[in-house]
C-alpha positions, -999 to +999 in steps of 0.1 A: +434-491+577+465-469+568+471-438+570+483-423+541+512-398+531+505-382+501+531-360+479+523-327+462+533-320+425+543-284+422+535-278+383+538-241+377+500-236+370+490-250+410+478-220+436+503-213+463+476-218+494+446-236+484+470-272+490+487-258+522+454-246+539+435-276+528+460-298+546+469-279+575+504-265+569+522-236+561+524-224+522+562-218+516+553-197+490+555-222+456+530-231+435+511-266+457+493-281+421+481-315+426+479-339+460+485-373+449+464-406+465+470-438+453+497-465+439+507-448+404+540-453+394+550-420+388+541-406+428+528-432+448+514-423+484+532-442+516+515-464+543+532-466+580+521-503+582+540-528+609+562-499+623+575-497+586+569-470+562+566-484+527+550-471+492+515-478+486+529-491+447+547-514+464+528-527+491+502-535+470+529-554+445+536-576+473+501-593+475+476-579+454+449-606+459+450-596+499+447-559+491+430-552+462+404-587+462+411-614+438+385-603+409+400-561+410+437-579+414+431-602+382+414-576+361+437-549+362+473-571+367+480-567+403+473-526+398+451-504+422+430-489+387+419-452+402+439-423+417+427-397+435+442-358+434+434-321+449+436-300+422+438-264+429+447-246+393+454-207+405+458-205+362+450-223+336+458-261+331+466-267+293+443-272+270+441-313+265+430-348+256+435-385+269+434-416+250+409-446+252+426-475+265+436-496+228+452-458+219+469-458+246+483-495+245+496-494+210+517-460+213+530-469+249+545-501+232+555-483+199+591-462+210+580-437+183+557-422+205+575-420+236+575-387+239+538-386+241+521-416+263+539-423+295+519-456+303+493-479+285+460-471+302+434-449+292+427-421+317+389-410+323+383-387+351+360-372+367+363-335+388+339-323+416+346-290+429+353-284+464+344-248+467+318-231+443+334-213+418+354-240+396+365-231+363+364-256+331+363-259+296+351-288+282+339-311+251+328-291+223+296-267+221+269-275+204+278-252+170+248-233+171+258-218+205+295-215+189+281-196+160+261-170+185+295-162+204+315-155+171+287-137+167+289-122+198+326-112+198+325-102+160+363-107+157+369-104+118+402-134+121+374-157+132+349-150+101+362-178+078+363-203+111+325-185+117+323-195+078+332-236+081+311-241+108+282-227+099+290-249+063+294-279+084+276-275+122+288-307+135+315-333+136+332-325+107+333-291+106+348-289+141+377-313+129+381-290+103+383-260+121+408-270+148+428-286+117+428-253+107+441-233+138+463-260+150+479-262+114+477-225+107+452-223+083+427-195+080+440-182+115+470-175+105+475-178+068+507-197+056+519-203+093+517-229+112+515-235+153+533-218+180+567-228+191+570-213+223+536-204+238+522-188+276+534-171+302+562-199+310+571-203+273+612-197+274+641-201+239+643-242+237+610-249+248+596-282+235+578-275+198+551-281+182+547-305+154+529-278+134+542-265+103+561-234+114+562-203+137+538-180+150+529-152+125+514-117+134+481-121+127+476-154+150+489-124+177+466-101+164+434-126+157+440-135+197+444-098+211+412-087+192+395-118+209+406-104+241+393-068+235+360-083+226+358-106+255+364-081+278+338-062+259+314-087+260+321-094+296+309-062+304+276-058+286+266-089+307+238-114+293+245-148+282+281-148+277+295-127+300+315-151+320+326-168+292+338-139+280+358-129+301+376-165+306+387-159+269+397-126+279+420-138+304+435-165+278+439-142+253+459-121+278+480-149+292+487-169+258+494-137+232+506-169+206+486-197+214+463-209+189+446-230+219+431-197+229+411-200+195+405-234+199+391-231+236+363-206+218+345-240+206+340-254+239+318-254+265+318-231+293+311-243+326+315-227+365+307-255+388+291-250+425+304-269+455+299-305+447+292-301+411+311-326+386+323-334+353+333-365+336+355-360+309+359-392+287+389-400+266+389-382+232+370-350+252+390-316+252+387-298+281+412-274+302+410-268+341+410-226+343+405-219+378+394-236+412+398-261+441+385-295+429+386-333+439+396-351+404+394-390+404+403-411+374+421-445+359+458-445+374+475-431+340+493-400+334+487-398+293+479-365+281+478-347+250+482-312+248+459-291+220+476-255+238+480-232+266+512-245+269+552-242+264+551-278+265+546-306+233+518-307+213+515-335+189+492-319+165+487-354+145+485-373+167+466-346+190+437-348+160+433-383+159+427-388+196+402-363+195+364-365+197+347-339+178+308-347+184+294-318+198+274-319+227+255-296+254+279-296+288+266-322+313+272-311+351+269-344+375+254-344+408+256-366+434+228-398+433+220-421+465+236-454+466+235-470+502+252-450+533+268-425+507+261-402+475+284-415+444+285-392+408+275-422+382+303-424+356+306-450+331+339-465+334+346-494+361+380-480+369+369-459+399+334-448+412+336-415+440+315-414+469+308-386+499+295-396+530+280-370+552+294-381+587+270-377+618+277-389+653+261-422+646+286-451+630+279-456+595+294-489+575+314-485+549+310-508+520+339-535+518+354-562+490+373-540+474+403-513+480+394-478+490+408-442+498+392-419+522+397-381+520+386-358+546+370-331+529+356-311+559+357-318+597+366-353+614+362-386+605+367-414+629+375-445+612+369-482+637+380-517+626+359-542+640+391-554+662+388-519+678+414-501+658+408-465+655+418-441+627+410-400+632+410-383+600+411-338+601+401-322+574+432-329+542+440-362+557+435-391+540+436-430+545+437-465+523+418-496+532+424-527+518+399-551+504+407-574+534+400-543+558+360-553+561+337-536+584+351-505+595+325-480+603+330-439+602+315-416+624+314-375+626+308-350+621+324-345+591+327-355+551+342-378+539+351-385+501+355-419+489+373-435+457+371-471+450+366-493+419+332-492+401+310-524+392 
């Protein structure tokens, strides 16, 4: 058992207290985005193991048999395959996409796409909200349900998108559409896709690889889309909520044309200890919340908007996966001594255990971080070994590290590799 020391990634879009109070410690003031649990290359968490404090990465690079098991070790080269973050987005993540894992392996090795995958693994995750209240976008709406909002919001720059999908309600006519905002098409006729976009967009930020600048009436389409979201907002009913997310990201992006792409997707506001899985070629944007996010250890991302930073528009459209479908919100199922959300990738599964005073065994044969997630956990190797975990705190066992039992009261998550 190890203790871990986690680091913090303070990306502009991260609350300034949600991290700070979760953990314990003062907020300085800066945005506190992600905490970071695992081995990736990019951040890895550090162990104080023999009276020496070392990097998860490259402890486990020393013998990866002894802490990750022979069969995880061989299967994913000697690499611990999940990470585990906090994620508290006080705004809007961008609006984005992750490869499958082939995708991912061809453009890592191919140096014209350097600028867009950072690794060669695909990058499923899975958030589960920590407080009620969590914010998303993602996979696109069922077009029926997209044609009752245009409806609904009655923005005249939307009637020839309104138009195309009501030609095409599926697949198709989604690619279509998004090729046509992305590449300034009905949106913004004769234009192409915004240069410099959101509230952090400054001269020299990275372009798109649209066609051209930002025209007026991509401005215009947007501000009438926040008018009538704060319209609809107001009247209440069935899209009130919705509305006014598209309100607030037709206020914070003026020249985005994500904000017009973010109208086809599903809306969702997740309860404590509601999830999504979100699988590679699925759009979907963070807008608001405290979350637990687990996933494959990659950091590839493609950006569609809400953004100063790249977006790839062709190769953006390729990754993506326009099948429509209804939002599905995961729930916790019983499997043994905890709950786990059933996902279907064997990179990671996430459990929470609801800690009593009784000693409760935690599975073994395979790596494992623990996250306190609300009072304190008391961890006990069977040498005698104990490991106190407050709420924020956070510890690794290795797949030699068999038979440690936790006891309360408190909650515990727990991210490991699925079967």
């Amino acid at each position: 058992m190890d203790r871990l020391d986690n680091p913090v990634r303070p990306y502009a879009w991260g609350s300034a207290c949600d991290i700070p109070e979760f953990l314990g410690v003062p907020a300085d003031g800066t945005p506190q985005a992600e905490l970071w649990m695992g081995a990736h290359p990019g951040d890895s968490s550090r162990v104080l193991r023999g009276g020496t404090s070392r990097s998860l990465l490259e402890l486990i690079a020393a013998d990866p048999a002894a802490e990750l098991g022979p069969a995880v070790a061989a299967q994913y080269g000697g690499r611990l395959p999940f990470l585990l973050k906090v994620l508290s987005a006080g705004r809007p993540l961008s609006l984005q996409v992750h490869p499958d894992r082939a995708r991912a392996a061809a453009r890592f090795a191919d140096p014209l796409f350097a600028d867009d995958y950072t690794d060669d693994n695909h990058k499923p995750e899975l958030i589960c909200a920590l407080r009620d209240g969590f914010e998303a976008l993602c996979g696109f709406r069922p077009v029926p349900g997209t044609l009752a909002l245009l409806d609904e919001l009655a923005v005249p720059g939307l009637a020839a998108c309104r138009q195309l999908l009501a030609g095409r309600p599926g697949a198709d006519g989604l690619r279509a559409a998004v090729t046509d905002i992305l590449s300034g098409g009905s949106a913004d006729p004769g234009s192409g896709a915004a240069a410099g976009t959101g509230p952090a967009a400054e001269p020299g930020a990275a372009a798109r690889t649209g066609p051209g600048p930002v025209a007026g009436s991509l401005a215009e389409t947007i501000a009438a889309v926040g008018r009538a979201g704060q319209r609809v907002a107001a009247g209440g009913g069935r899209w009130a909520t919705a509305g006014r997310a598209y309100a607030r990201l037709a206020e914070g992006y003026p020249r985005d044309p994500g904000v017009l792409v973010a109208l086809l997707l599903n809306h969702a506001v997740l309860d404590e200890g509601e999830a999504l899985f979100v699988a590679a070629g699925v759009p979907h944007c963070y807008l608001h919340g405290f979350g637990a996010e687990a996933m494959a250890a990659s950091d590839n991302v493609l950006r569609a908007g809400l953004t100063s930073k790249r977006v790839n528009v062709p190769e953006l459209l390729e990754v993506l996966d326009f099948r429509p479908a209804p939002l599905h919100v995961l729930h916790a199922e019983r499997d043994g001594v905890q709950e786990t959300y059933p996902v279907p990738v064997p990179d990671f599964r996430l459990g929470r255990l609801v800690l009593g005073a009784g000693p409760v065994p935690l599975p073994g044969g395979g790596p494992q971080i623990l996250l306190s997630i609300a009072g304190t956990a008391r961890l006990r190797a069977p040498h005698g070994t104990q490991l106190e975990l407050a709420r924020g705190q956070s510890a690794y066992l290795a797949a030699s590290g068999t038979g440690v039992t936790a006891t309360g009261p408190g909650t515990l998550l727990r991210a490991t590799v699925g079967s």
